[in-house]
NUTORMI-835955 format. One record per residue (C-alpha): residue in one letter; z, x, y. Coordinates in steps of 0.2 Angstrom, whole numbers, plus 2048, in hexadecimal, padded with zeros to 3 digits. Layout:
AZXY
...
# end
This chain:
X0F1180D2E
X0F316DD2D
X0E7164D36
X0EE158D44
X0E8145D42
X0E2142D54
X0D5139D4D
X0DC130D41
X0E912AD4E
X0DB125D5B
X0D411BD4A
X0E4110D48
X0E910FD58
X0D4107D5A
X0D90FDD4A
X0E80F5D52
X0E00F0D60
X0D10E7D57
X0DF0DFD4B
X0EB0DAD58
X0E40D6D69
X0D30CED62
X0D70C0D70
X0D90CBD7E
X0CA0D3D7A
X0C00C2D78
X0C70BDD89
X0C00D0D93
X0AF0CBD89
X0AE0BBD90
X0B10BED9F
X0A60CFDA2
X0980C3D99
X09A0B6DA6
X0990C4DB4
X08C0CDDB0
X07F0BADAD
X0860B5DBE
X07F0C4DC6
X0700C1DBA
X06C0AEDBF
X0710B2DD1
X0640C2DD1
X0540B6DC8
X05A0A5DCD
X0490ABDDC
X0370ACDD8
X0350C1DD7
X02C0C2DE9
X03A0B6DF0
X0470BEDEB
X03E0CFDF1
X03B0CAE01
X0500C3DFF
X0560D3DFB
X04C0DCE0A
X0530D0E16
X0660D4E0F
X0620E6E0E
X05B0E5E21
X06A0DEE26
X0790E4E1C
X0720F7E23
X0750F3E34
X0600EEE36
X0570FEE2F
X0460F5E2F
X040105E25
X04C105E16
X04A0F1E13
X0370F4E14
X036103E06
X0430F9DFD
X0380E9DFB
X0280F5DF7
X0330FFDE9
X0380EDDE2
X0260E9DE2
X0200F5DDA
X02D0F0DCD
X0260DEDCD
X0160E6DCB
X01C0F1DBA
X0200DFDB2
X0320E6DB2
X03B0D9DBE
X0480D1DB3
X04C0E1DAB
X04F0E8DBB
X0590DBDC0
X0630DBDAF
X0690EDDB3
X0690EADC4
X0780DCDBD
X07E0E9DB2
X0830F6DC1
X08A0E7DCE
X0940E0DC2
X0990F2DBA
X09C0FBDCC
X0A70E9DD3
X0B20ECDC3
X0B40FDDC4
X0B80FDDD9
X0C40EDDD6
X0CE0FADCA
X0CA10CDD3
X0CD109DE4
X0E0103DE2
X0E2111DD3
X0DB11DDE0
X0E9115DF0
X0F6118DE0
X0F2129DDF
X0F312DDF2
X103125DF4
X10C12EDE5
X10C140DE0
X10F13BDCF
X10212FDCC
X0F813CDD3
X0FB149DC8
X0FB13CDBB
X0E9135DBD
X0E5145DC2
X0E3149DAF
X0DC138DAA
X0CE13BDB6
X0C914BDAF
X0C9146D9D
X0BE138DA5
X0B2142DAE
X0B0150DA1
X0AE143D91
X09C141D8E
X095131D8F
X09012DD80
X0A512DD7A
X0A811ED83
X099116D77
X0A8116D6A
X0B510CD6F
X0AB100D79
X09F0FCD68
X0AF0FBD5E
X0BA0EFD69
X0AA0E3D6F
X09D0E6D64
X08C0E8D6A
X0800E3D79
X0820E2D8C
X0970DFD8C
X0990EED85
X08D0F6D8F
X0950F2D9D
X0A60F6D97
X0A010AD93
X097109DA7
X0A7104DAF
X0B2113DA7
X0A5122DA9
X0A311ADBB
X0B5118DC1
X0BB12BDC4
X0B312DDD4
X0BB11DDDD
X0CC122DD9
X0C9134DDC
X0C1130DED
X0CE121DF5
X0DB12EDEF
X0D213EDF8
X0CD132E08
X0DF12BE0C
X0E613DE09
X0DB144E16
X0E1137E22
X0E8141E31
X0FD141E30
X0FC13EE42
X0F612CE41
X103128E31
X11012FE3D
X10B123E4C
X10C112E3F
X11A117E3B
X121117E4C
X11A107E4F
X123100E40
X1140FDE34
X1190F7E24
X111100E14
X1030F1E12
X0FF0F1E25
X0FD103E26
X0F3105E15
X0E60F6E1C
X0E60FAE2F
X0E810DE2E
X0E5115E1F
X0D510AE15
X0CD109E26
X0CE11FE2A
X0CA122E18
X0BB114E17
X0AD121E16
X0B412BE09
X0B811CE01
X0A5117E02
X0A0129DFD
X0A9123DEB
X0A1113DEB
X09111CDEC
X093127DDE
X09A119DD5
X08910FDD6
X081120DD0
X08B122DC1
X08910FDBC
X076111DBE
X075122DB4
X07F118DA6
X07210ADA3
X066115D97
X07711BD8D
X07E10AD8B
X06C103D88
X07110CD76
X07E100D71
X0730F1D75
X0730EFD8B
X0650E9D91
X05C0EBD9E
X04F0FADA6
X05B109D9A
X0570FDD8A
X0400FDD92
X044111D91
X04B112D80
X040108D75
X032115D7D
X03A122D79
X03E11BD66
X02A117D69
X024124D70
X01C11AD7F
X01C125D8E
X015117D99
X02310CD96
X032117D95
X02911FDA6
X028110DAD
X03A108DAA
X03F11ADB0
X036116DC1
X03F106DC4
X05010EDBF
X04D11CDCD
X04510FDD9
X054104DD7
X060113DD7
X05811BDE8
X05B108DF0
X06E109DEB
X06F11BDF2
X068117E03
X071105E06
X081110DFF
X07E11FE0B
X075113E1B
X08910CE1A
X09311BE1A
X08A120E29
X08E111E31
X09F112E2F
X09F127E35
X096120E43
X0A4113E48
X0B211FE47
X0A812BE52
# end
């Protein structure tokens, strides 16, 4: 039985690509470059205990004044200040802004598609499970091939395994939007952008936020991966101890990836809470 070339085809379809749209690759690079150092200036453009006590006071206030998360935020980003591990930590901490705002500026309206079309459901549908089954270390491939190595790349791998879950979210959300208040702006006359910004995005916002959450999760689990084809940051700390042997270091970069992974997860959930609380 003849083989069939899916490989091969996947190869020169690569090949055509990296022949044919060298620009527009160029153009993503720099773009995504200058991204990822704005975040990076923005996060060390502070002395670390300044920008420590910064980041408490934004995390004081952006979850509606919990005095108790800002205060065990500031002690975990001590503690990281403390391991000599600051500017890797804010390096990946870059990595997963830049990575999560890519991947919500192209999920969320993939995921109001889907809600609003059968067909582009059922389409996506498909996509999404390819997505979410591939293993990680498949979207290594295309993102060494098409933009070489380092932290572009990187990032390129972290936005695709990291998308899924936006869309699939902002599509479940709107669809469990009670038929009873489409039906009323409808009556009223909404047009389709007025009912999808004053009805729909509003009712479905702690879902949505729900998929931003898991989002963050995914970006930060991909920093040790993409740390393989060159990102730095904290994941790049845990591989060279591994390579080494070095328990303390890869230990310790661990530490900071779970501290800075527990801070997301509580600003993240502190917000869907907030937003439960207002509908009730």
């Amino acid at each position: 039985m003849p083989k069939i070339p899916i490989g091969q085809v996947v190869s020169d379809v690569v090949d055509w690509i990296d022949a044919n749209l060298g620009w527009l690759l160029d153009a993503i690079t720099t773009v995504l470059r200058f991204l990822l150092n704005g975040f990076q200036d923005l996060l060390m453009v502070l002395p670390p205990l300044a920008m420590i006590l910064v980041l408490g006071v934004i995390i004081f206030f952006i979850t509606r004044k919990d005095l108790r998360l800002s205060l065990l935020s500031i002690a975990g980003l001590l503690l990281i200040w403390n391991l000599q591990l600051w500017s890797h930590a804010m390096l990946t901490l870059a990595l997963v802004l830049s990575s999560t705002i890519i991947a919500l500026i192209i999920g969320i309206p993939l995921g109001i598609l889907a809600a609003n079309s059968d067909t582009f459901n059922a389409g996506i549908r498909v996509l999404l499970d390819f997505m979410q089954t591939m293993p990680a270390f498949v979207y290594l491939v295309p993102a060494v091939i098409f933009f070489s190595l380092g932290n572009v790349p990187g990032m390129i791998a972290t936005v695709v395994f990291a998308m899924p879950p936006a869309i699939r979210l902002t599509n479940l959300g709107i669809r469990q939007i009670p038929v009873e208040l489409i039906e009323v702006s409808d009556a009223f006359g909404a047009t389709p952008r007025q009912k999808l910004i004053k009805v729909q995005l509003p009712v479905a916002l702690p879902t949505i936020m729900a998929g931003v959450n898991q989002c963050i999760m995914l970006a930060l689990s991909m920093v040790v991966i993409a740390s393989m084809i060159g990102a730095g940051g904290l994941g790049y700390q845990v591989l060279v101890g591994i390579q080494r042997v070095n328990i303390a270091m890869g230990f310790e970069a661990g530490l900071a990836i779970v501290i800075i992974a527990i801070i997301l997860d509580r600003i993240t959930q502190n917000l869907i809470k907030t937003e439960k609380g207002r509908e009730e």
